[in-house]
LOBAMI-899322 format. One line per 5 residues: their letters; for each residue x, y, z of C-alpha. Coordinates in pm, whole numbers, padded with zeros to 5 digits. Layout:
BEGIN
A	X Y Z  ...
***
This chain:
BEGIN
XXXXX	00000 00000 00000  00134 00348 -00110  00024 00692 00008  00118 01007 -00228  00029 01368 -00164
XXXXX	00074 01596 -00436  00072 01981 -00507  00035 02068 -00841  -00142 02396 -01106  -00476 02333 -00930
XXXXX	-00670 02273 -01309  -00374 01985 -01332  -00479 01794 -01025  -00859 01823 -01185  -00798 01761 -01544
XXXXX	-00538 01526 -01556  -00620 01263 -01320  -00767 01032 -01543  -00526 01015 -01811  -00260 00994 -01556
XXXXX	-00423 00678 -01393  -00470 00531 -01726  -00083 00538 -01817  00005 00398 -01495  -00257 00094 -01462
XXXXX	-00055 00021 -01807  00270 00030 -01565  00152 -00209 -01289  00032 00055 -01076  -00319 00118 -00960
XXXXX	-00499 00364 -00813  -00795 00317 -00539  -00870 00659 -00460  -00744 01022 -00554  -00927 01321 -00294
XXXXX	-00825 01667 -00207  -00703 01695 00147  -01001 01955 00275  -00812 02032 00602  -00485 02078 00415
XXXXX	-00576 02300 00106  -00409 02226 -00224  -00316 01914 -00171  -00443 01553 -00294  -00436 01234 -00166
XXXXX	-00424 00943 -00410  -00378 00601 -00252  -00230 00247 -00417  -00278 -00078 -00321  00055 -00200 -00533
XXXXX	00404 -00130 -00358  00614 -00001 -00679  00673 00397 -00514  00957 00438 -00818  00647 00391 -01115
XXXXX	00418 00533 -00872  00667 00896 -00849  00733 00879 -01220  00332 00860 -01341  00358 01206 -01086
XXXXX	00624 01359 -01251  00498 01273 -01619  00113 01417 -01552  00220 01680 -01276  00505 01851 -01321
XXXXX	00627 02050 -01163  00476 01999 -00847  00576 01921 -00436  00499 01540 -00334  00560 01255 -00085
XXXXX	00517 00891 -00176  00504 00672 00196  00392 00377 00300  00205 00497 00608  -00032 00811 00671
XXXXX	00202 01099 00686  00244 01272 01082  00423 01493 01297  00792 01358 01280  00939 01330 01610
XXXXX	01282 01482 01466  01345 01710 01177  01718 01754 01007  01784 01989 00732  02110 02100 00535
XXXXX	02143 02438 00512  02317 02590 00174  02056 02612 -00102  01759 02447 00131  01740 02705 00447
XXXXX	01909 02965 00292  01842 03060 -00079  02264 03075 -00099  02596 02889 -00128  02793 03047 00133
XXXXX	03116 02966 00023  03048 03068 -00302  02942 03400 -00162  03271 03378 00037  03464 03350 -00297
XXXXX	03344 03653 -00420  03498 03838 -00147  03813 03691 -00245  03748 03716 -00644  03742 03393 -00682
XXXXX	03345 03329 -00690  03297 03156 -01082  03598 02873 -00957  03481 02857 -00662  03140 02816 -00738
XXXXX	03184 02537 -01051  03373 02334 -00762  03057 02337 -00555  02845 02257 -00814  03009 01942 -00913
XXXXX	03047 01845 -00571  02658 01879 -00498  02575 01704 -00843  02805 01427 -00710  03139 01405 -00933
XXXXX	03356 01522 -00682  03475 01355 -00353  03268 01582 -00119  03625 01617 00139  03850 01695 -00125
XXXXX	03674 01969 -00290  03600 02105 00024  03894 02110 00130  04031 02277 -00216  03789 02555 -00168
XXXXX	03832 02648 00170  04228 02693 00049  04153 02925 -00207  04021 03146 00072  04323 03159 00238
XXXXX	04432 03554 00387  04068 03644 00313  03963 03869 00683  03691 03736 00874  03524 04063 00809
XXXXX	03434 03916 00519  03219 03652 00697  03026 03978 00830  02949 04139 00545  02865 03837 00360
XXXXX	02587 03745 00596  02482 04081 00645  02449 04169 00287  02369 03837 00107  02277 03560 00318
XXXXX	01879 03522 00292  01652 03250 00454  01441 03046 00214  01085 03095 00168  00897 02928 00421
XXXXX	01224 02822 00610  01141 02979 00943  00713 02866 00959  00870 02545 00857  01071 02507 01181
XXXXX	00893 02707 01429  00590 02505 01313  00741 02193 01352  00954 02281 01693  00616 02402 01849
XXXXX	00471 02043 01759  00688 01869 01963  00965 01797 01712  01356 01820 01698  01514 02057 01510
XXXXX	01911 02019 01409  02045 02192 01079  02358 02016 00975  02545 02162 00696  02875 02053 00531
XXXXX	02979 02442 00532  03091 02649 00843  02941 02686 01190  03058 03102 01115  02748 03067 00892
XXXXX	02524 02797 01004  02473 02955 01405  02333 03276 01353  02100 03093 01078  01991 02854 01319
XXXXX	01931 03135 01518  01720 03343 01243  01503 02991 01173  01423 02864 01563  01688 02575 01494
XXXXX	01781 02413 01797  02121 02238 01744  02387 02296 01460  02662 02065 01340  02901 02192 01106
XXXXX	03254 02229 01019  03478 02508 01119  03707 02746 00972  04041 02773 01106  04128 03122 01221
XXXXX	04462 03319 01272  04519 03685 01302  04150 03760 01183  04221 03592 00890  04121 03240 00746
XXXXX	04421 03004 00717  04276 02783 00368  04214 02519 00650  03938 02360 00857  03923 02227 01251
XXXXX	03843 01945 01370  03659 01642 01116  03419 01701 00826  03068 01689 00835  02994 01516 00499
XXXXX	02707 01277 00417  02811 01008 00660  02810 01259 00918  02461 01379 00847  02360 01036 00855
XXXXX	02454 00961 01150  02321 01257 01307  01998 01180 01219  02077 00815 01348  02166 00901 01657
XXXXX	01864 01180 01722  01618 00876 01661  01790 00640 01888  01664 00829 02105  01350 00855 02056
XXXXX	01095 00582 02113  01013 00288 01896  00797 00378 01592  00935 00718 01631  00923 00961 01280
XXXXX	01179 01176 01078  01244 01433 00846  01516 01551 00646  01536 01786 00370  01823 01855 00164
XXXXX	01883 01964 -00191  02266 01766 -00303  02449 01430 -00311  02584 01488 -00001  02191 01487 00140
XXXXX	02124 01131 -00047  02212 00913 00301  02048 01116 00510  01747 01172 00282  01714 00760 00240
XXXXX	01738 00713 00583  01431 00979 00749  01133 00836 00714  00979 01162 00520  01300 01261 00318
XXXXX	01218 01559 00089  01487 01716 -00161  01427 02065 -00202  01452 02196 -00543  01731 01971 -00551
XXXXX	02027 01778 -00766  01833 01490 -01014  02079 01260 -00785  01918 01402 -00451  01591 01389 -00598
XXXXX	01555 01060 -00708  01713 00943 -00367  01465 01098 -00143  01049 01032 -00090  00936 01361 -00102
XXXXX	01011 01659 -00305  00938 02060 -00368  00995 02143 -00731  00691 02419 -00710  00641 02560 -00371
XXXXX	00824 02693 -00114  00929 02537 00216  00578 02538 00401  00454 02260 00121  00615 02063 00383
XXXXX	00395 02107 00661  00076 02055 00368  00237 01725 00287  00292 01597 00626  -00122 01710 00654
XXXXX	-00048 02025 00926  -00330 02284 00813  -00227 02625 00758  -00441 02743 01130  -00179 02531 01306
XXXX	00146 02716 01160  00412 02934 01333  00417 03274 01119  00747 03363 01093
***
């Protein structure tokens, strides 16, 4: 049994329905019932009886597109604990491509990063290489960078207070810099941050980092170890938008790739490709009366 909710053009959801349970009877799925949510507006519920979520997503994506969904096995809820990444899912930037610019180096720097979040780089070693290329930059820099061009996404800060007034968890784990990711988790109503550090001398950066690297293992088992300790049956959420999301994405129960990588996307359950960051509270069925305004 399968559970989808979908957000889509409204005259999609109403016109399109038919054919698109017509193509995918023809793939082995079928459809029992497809109804709008009435205490979550926008959003429909159309339930399977077959298991196949990959045919299930892709029948979406051909009739829908673009659109915000969640394919589950189980009625979608309040997750106990919710983990995010940060760079291009929290905030609408890269930070150390913003970084680069200070140091002219923003184009290189930023090709680097995309390859890295589409996957074809080791996600250490080009780290790594572009925290070197910062090297003498001040830590002003890091001031004036959040200041003037650090924004939070859409929806970012209902999405968390929301959730952290429910009951939930709330840890934003980034693979960039703690210089960054605190006073963000500050801004959003985060309540924990692990990141990696920037090493520091004479008020300016030394091209290294302290301590380990938070990379996808680390994410993962961040989110491993918040739901150990939580009771069994316990619920999670991730979002995250690059390859370095994918573990943690597969491993929350609700994992939802925001307006990510193809990589990230196809790894995870859920995904916003149309709305901003409060389609996930409509997904997980929280109505509109019961969310934080930021």
């Amino acid at each position: 049994m399968l559970i989808a909710r979908l957000i889509a053009e409204p005259d999609h959801l109403s016109t399109r329905l038919e054919a698109a349970k017509a193509d995918m009877a023809q793939s082995g799925v079928r459809i029992a019932s497809a109804s709008m949510l009435d205490f979550c507006g926008q959003t429909m519920e159309i339930d399977s009886p077959d298991d196949d979520a990959a045919a299930l997503r892709a029948g979406l994506d051909a009739h829908f597109a673009p659109s915000d969904g969640l394919v589950c096995a189980d009625e979608p809820a309040v997750p106990q604990v919710f983990i995010s990444d940060m760079d291009s899912t929290m905030i609408g930037q890269e930070c150390i491509d913003e970084l680069g610019d200070f140091a002219g180096l923003k184009d290189r720097i930023a090709a680097i990063t995309e390859r890295a979040m589409q996957g074809e780089l080791d996600f250490e070693q080009a780290l790594r290489e572009r925290v070197g290329l910062l090297e003498g930059l001040s830590i002003d820099a890091i001031d004036q960078c959040l200041t003037g061009r650090i924004r939070p996404m859409a929806g970012a800060k209902v999405l968390v207070e929301t959730l952290k007034k429910l009951g939930c968890r709330t840890v934003l784990v980034t693979g960039g810099f703690h210089h960054f990711a605190d006073p963000v988790a500050e801004w959003l109503g985060f309540e924990q941050v692990v990141g990696n550090r920037l090493e520091v001398s004479g008020r300016k950066l030394t091209g290294g980092l302290v301590g380990g690297i938070v990379d996808s293992s680390v994410k993962k088992a961040t989110l491993d170890s918040l739901m150990a300790e939580e009771p069994e049956g316990a619920t999670s959420l991730a979002t995250g938008d690059g390859a370095n999301d994918i573990p943690m994405l597969q491993a929350a129960t609700y994992g939802i790739a925001y307006r990510a990588k193809p990589k990230a996307r196809a790894a995870a359950n859920g995904w916003i490709d149309r709305g901003d960051l409060t389609s996930v509270l409509r997904l997980l069925g929280i109505p509109e009366k019961d969310w934080v305004q930021g």
